[in-house]
LUMDO-602713 format. One record per residue (C-alpha): residue in one letter; y, z, x. Coordinates in steps of 0.02 Angstrom, whole numbers, plus 32768, in hexadecimal, padded with zeros to 4 digits. Example, Ala and Ser with C-alpha at 12.3 -4.5 7.8 and 13.67 -1.06 7.14 Angstrom:
<numis>
a7F1F81868267/s7FCB816582AC/
</numis>
This chain:
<numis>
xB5789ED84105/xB5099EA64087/xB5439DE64086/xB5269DEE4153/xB4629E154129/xB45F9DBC409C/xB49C9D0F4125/xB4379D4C4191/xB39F9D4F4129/xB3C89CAE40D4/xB3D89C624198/xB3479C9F41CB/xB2C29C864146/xB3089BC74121/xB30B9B8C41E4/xB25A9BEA41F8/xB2139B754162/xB26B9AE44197/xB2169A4E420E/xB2C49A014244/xB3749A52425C/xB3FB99ED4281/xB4729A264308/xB51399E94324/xB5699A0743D1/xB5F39990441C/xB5B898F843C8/xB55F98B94331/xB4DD993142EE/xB41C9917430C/xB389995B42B7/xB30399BC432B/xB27B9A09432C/xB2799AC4434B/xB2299B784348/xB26F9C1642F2/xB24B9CAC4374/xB2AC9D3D437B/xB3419D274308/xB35D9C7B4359/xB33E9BC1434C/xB2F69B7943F7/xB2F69AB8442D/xB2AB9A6244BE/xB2EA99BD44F0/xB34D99524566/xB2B5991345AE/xB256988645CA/xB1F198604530/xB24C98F344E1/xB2C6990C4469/xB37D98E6449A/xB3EA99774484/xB49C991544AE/xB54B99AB449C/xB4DF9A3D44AC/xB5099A8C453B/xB4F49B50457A/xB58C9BBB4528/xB5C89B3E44B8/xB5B99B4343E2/xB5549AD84386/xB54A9AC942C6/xB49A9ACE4274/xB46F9A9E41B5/xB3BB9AA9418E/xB36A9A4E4103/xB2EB9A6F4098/xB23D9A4540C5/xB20A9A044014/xB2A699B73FC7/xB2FA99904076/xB3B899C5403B/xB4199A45408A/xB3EC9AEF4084/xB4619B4F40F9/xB4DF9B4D417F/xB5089B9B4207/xB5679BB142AC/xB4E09BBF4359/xB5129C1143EF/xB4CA9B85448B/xB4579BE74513/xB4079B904589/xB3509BE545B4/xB32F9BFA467D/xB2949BA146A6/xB2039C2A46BB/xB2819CB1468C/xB2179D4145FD/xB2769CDD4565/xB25E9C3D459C/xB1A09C5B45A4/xB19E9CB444EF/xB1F39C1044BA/xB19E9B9D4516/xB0F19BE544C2/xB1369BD24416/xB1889B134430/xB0E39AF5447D/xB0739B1343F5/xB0F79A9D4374/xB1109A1443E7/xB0A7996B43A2/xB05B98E543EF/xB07B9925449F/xB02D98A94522/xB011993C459C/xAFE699C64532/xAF919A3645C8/xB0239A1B463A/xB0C09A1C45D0/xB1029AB545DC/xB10A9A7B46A2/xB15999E3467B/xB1D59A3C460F/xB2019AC34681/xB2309A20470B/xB28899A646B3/xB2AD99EB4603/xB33C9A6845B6/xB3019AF84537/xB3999B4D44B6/xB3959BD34475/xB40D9BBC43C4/xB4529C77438A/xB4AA9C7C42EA/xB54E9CC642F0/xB5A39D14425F/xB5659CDF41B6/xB5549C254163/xB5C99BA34160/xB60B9B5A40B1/xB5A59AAE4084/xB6259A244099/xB63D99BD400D/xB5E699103FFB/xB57498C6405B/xB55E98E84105/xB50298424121/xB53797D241B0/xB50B973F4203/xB47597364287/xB47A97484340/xB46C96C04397/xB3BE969A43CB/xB34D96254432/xB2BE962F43A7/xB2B595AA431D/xB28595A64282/xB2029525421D/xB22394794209/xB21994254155/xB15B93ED413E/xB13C933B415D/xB15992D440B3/xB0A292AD409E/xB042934640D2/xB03393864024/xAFEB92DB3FEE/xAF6C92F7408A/xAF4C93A14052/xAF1B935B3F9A/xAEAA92DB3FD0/xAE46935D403D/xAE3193CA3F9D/xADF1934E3F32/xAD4793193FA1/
</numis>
């Protein structure tokens, strides 16, 4: 009994301090954004200009490790049980006002809770049972494919350019 709380605890207070969990469903694992409420993680995603929340579907298990928010290596993991969140329903609205408050950079701050109850998905992520044992190794793996780019190499002779502007 004392192990359970002790899990628990350790669950709760690291994905509460955490910025980013990543969740694993059916697929590669992704790191999101989230709110502790309730003895729960909760997500909102899925929808345009959102973050994608691919394998996590209502019923289904998905595996969570959350990192540390100053050295970014893993803390804790732990097995979610997948709830969807009716749109408007009393949960759904506690969530909603929590997500609300963390989501950044919204472009339609006043009327996002709208937009998410429309075209959006909020989970609700209940641990079940205690943590999971840290595999051994890395975990890292190689990126999803993306349409973004990165840099290109700087030109050759901007530096030089970047000299001569110094000097007069």
């Amino acid at each position: 009994m004392t192990d359970a709380l002790l899990d628990q605890a350790l669950v709760e207070e690291a994905t509460k301090k955490s910025g980013l969990i990543w969740v694993r469903g059916q697929g590669p694992a992704r790191a999101l954004w989230h709110v502790w409420l309730d003895g729960a993680a909760y997500v909102v995603g899925d929808g345009p200009g959102e973050q994608p929340l691919p394998g996590l579907a209502d019923g289904s298990a998905a595996e969570v490790t959350v990192r540390s928010k100053d050295k970014g290596g893993r803390v804790v993991a732990w097995t979610a049980a997948v709830t969807e969140l009716a749109p408007g329903s009393e949960p759904w609205e506690a969530a909603v006002a929590e997500l609300k408050g963390k989501r950044l950079n919204a472009p339609d701050a006043e009327t996002m809770t709208d937009r998410w109850a429309r075209e959006c998905r909020v989970l609700r992520l209940a641990p079940q049972g205690g943590t999971t044992a840290h595999p051994d190794g890395s975990l890292a793996a190689a990126p999803l494919p993306t349409p973004a780019t990165t840099r290109h190499p700087i030109p050759a002779a901007l530096p030089r350019l970047l000299l001569k502007r110094k000097k007069r």
